[in-house]
Structures are given as structure tokens and as C-alpha cells.
C-alpha positions as CSV (number, residue, x, y, z in Angstrom):
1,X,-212.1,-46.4,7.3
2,X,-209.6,-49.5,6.8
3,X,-210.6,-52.8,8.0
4,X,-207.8,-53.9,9.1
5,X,-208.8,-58.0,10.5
6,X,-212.2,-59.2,10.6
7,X,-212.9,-63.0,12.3
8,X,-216.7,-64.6,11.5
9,X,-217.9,-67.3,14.0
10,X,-221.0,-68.2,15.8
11,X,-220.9,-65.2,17.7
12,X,-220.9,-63.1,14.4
13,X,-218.7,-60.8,13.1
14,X,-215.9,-58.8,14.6
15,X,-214.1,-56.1,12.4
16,X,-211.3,-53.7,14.0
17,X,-209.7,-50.8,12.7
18,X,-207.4,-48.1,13.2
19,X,-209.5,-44.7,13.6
20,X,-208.5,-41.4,15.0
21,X,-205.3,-42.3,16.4
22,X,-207.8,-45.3,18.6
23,X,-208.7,-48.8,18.1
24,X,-212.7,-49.0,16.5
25,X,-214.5,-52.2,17.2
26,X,-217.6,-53.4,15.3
27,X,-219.7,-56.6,16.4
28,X,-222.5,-58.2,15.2
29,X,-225.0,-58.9,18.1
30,X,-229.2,-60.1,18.0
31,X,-229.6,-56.9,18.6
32,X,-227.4,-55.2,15.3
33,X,-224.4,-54.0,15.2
34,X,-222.4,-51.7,18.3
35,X,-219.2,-49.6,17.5
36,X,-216.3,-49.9,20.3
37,X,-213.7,-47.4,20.6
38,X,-210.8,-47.3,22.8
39,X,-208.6,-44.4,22.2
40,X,-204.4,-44.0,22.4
41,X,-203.4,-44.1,25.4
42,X,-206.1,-45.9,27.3
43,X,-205.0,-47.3,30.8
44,X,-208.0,-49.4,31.7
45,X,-206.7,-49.8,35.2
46,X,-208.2,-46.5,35.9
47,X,-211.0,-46.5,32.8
48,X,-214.2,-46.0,32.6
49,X,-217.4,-46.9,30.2
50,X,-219.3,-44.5,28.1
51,X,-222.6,-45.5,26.4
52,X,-223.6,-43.1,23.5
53,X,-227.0,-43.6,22.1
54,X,-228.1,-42.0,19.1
55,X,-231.1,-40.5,17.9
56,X,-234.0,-41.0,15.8
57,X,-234.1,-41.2,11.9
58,X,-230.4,-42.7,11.4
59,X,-229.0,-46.1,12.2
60,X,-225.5,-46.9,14.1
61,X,-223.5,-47.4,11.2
62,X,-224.4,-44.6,9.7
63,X,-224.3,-41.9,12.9
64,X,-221.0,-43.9,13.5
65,X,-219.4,-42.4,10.1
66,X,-221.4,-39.6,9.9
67,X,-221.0,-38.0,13.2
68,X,-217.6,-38.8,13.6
69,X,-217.9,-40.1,16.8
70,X,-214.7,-41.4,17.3
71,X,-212.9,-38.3,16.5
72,X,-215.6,-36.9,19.4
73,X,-214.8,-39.3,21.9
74,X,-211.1,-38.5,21.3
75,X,-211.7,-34.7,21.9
76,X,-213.3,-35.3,25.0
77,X,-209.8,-37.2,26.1
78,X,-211.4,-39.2,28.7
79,X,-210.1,-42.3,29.4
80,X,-212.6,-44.8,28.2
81,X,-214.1,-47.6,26.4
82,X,-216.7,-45.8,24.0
83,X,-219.9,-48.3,23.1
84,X,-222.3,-47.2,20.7
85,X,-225.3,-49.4,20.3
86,X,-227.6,-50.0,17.6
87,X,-231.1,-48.0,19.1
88,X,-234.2,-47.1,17.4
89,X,-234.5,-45.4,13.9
90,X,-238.0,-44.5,14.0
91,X,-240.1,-43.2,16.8
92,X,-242.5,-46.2,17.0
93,X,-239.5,-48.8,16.8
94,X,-238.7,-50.3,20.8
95,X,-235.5,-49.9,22.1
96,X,-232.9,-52.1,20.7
97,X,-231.2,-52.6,24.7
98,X,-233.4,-52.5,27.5
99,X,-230.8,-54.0,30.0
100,X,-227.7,-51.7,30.0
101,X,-225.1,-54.3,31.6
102,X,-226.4,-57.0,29.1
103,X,-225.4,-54.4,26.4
104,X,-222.0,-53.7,28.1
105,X,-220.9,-57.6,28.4
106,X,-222.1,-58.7,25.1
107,X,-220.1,-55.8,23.3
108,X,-216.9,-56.3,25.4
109,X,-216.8,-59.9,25.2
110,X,-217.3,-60.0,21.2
111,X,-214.5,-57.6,21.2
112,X,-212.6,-59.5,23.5
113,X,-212.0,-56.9,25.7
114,X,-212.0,-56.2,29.6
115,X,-214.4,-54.2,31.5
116,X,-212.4,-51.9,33.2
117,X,-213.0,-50.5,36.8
118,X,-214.1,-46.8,36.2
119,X,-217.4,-45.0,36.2
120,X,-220.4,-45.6,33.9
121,X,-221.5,-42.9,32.0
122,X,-224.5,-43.1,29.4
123,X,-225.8,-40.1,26.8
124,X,-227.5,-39.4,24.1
125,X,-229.0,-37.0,21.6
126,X,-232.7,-36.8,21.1
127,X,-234.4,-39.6,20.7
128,X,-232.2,-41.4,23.0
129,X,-233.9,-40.8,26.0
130,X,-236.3,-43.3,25.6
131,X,-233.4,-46.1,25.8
132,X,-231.4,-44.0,28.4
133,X,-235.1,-44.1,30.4
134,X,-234.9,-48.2,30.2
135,X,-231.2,-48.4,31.9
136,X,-231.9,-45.8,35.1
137,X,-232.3,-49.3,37.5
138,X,-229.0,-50.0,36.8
139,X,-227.3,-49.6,39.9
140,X,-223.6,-48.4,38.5
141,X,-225.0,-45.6,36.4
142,X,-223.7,-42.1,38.1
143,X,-223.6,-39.9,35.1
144,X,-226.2,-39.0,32.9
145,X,-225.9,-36.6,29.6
146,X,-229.1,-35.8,27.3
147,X,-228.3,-33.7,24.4
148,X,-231.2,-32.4,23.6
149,X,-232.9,-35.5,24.8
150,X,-235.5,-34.7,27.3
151,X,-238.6,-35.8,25.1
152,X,-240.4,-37.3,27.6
153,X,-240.0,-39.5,30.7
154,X,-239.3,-36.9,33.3
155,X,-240.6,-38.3,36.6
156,X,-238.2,-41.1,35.3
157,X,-235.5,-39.0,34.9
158,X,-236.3,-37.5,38.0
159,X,-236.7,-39.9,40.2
160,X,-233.5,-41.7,39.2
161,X,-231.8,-38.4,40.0
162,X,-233.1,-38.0,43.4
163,X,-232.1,-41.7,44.1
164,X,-228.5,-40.9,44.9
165,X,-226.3,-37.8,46.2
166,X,-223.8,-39.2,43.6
167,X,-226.0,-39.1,40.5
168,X,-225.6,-36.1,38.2
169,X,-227.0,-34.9,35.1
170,X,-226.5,-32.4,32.0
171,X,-228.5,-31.4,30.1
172,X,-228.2,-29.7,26.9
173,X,-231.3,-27.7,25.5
174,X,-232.7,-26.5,22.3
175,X,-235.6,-27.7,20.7
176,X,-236.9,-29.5,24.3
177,X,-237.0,-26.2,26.4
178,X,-240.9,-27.0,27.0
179,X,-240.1,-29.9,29.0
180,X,-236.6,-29.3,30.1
181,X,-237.4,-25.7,31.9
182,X,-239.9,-26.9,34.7
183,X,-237.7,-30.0,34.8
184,X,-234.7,-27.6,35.9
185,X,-237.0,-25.2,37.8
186,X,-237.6,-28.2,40.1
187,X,-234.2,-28.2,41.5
188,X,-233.0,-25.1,43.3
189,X,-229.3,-25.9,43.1
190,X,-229.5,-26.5,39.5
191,X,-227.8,-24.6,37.0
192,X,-228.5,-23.4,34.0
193,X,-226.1,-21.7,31.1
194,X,-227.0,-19.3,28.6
195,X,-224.4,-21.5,26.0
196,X,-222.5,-24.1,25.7
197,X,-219.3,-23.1,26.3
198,X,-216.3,-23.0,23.5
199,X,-213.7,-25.0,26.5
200,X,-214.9,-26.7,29.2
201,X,-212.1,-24.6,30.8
202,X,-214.7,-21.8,31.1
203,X,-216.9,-23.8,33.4
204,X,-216.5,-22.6,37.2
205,X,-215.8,-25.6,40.0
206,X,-219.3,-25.2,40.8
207,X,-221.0,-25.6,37.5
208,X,-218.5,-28.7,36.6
209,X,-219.6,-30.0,40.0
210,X,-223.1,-29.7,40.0
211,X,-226.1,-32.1,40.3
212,X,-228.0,-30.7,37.2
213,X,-226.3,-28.5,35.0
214,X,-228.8,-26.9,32.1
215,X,-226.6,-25.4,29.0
216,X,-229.2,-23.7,26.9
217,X,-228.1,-24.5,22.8
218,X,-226.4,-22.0,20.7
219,X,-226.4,-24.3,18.1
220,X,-229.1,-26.4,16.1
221,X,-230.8,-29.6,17.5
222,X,-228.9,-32.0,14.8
223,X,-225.7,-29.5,14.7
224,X,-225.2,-30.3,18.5
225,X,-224.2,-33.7,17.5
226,X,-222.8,-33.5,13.9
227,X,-220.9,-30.1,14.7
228,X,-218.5,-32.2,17.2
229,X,-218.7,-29.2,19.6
230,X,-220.6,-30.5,22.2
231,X,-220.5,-34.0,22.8
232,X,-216.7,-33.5,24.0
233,X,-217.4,-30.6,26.5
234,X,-220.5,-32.6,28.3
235,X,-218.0,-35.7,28.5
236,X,-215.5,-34.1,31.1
237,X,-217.9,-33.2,33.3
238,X,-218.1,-36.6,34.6
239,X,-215.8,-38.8,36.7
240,X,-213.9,-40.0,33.8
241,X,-210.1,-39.5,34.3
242,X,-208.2,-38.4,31.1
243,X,-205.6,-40.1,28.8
244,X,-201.9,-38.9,29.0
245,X,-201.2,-36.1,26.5
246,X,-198.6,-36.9,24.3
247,X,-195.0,-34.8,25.5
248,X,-194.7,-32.4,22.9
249,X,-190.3,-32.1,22.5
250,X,-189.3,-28.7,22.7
251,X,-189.0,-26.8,19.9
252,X,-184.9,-26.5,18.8
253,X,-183.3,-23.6,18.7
């Protein structure tokens, strides 16, 4: 990763690079430091935001690199801002944000960028939910994605999903099946996949549009995030609109 201008002030430190084809962010805040990404092609007249949170026993720098979560969020091709925020490293640590749009407006405006218009999404992997659990009361929240996330907090979860017609979840199982299963067995429309699918192609209009969708793991708990095979598929099955895709010139005779 090349740093390509940094700027130090009272407001910390902002560093920018070019990453996956995108433009990465990173700002100092009193809460440590949250990765932006806004990929090629990004129209925020028509964007969204997506909050990724990850889990326990790394820190945001780190799951930055080693995740390559900006590659992930380009695979996804959803036209947003990516914010990834410093959350806790250790199961005993509190929650680094507990107020979601405080998050969103101290990342954007230390990156001097715009909010755009779009939906709100928020997700994370394991650990995460107890963060994701803090931000349900946040009235512009529609989408919610728990990779292997559903640790606890359930009637939380629950409630926040019964709030609203227009809320929707996915959830992606593996190693929280003992929770997750009576949490899906409460809803009778739910429904629940024996895989994650290789395209989100394969997904039916009714399993895209559903309230709860369940995708039972193929792979590993800590391979659903560092494999890069998941995190994109769970990502179009929200409101998000996608970025142009580059014409490809026909090929000359």
C-alpha cells in the first residue's frame, strides 16, 4: 500500500491512497483509526454507506490488510462509501462506537467527504454483533448482515427486525448454528440455504428479496471473511445500486 499524501492537524491524521483500482482513506479519531474506501466509479448521487465491523482478536489495521477488504468491497461492485471502524479486539473490551451516525460523520468529515443519499447498510463477522447490537436505534439502518455473528443479543436482533416491513437481514452460519437455528425457526417466511452460493446470480428473486435469509457455511468461521467469498455475495443483497462496469472494446478481428 502507497501513501500517496498524508495532512496532520488537530483533527489528527489523514492518509489516502490508491487501493484496488478505489480511493482508501485512513483517519485518526478518539476512538482509533477507521479505513474509508470509495471505489472507481462511485456516483454518490445515487450512493450508499456500508459499515463493516470486524471481529474479535485482530485490530482495524490489521483486518484492513489482512482481509483485503477493499479488494472485497470492490467485488461486491456496490456503489458505496465503505467505513471500517476500529471495534473491540478482545471479548471483554466495550465497543469502540456506540452511536452509529456519530461514527459516520466523524469518518466522512476527517476525510472530507460527502454523505451521500443512499441506504445504510452495517455487517460484520463474529464478534461484531455486539457493536452492530449498539446501532439497531438508529433510525436509517434497513440492512443488516452478520457473518457468523449471531453470538448473542437475539431479542435485540429481533426486535429491531420486527420494527419495520423494510428491515432485512442475512445471516451467514457456521460456528453460531445454536443460536442462529431457533432465531430462523421463529420466522416462517425466512429462508435458509444449505451454502453460500458461488454467484449471487444463483439466488432466486425470492431468496434476494427476503426478510431473513439464513446461508448455512460451507466454509470455516475465520475463512468466511479472509477467503473473500462471502462478504461480496451478502453485499448485493441489499438496496445498494452498483458502479458502472467498465465497457470492454471489442475484441479486433
Amino acid at each position: 500500500m502507497l501513501a500517496l499524501a498524508s495532512a496532520t492537524g488537530q483533527r489528527g491524521v489523514v492518509a489516502t491512497d490508491i487501493e484496488a483500482d478505489g480511493t482508501h482513506y485512513r483517519v485518526e479519531t478518539e476512538h482509533g483509526p477507521v479505513h474509508l474506501f470509495r471505489p472507481a466509479g462511485y456516483d454518490r448521487r445515487s450512493a450508499g454507506v456500508v459499515v463493516y465491523v470486524h471481529g474479535l482478536y485482530t485490530r482495524v489495521d490489521q483486518a484492513w490488510r489482512d482481509q483485503r477488504l477493499a479488494t472485497q468491497f470492490v467485488a461486491s461492485g456496490a456503489n458505496a462509501l465503505f467505513i471500517v471502524p476500529e471495534a473491540p479486539e478482545a471479548a471483554d473490551e466495550p465497543p469502540a462506537w456506540t452511536d452509529l451516525e456519530s461514527l459516520i460523520s466523524t469518518a466522512l468529515s476527517r476525510a472530507h467527504l460527502r454523505r451521500p443519499p443512499g441506504p445504510l447498510v452495517a455487517a460484520g463477522h463474529s464478534g461484531a454483533y455486539r457493536t452492530l447490537a449498539e446501532w439497531l436505534g438508529d433510525p436509517a439502518l434497513r440492512t443488516l448482515i452478520l457473518i457468523d455473528a449471531l453470538y448473542g443479543k437475539e431479542e435485540e436482533f429481533r426486535a429491531w427486525l420486527d420494527a419495520d416491513p423494510a428491515h432485512k437481514m442475512t445471516l451467514v452460519v457456521k460456528g453460531t448454528a445454536r443460536r442462529a437455528d431457533p432465531f430462523v425457526r421463529s420466522y416462517r417466511r425466512a429462508i435458509t440455504l444449505p451454502r453460500i452460493p458461488d454467484s449471487f446470480d444463483e439466488l432466486s428473486r425470492a431468496q434476494r428479496t427476503a426478510k431473513l435469509l439464513c446461508l448455512r457455511s460451507q466454509y470455516e468461521h475465520m475463512e468466511l471473511i479472509t477467503e473473500g467469498k462471502t462478504l461480496p455475495i451478502v453485499l448485493r443483497r441489499t438496496a445498494l445500486g452498483q458502479v458502472p462496469r467498465p465497457e470492454v472494446p471489442p475484441s479486433q478481428p
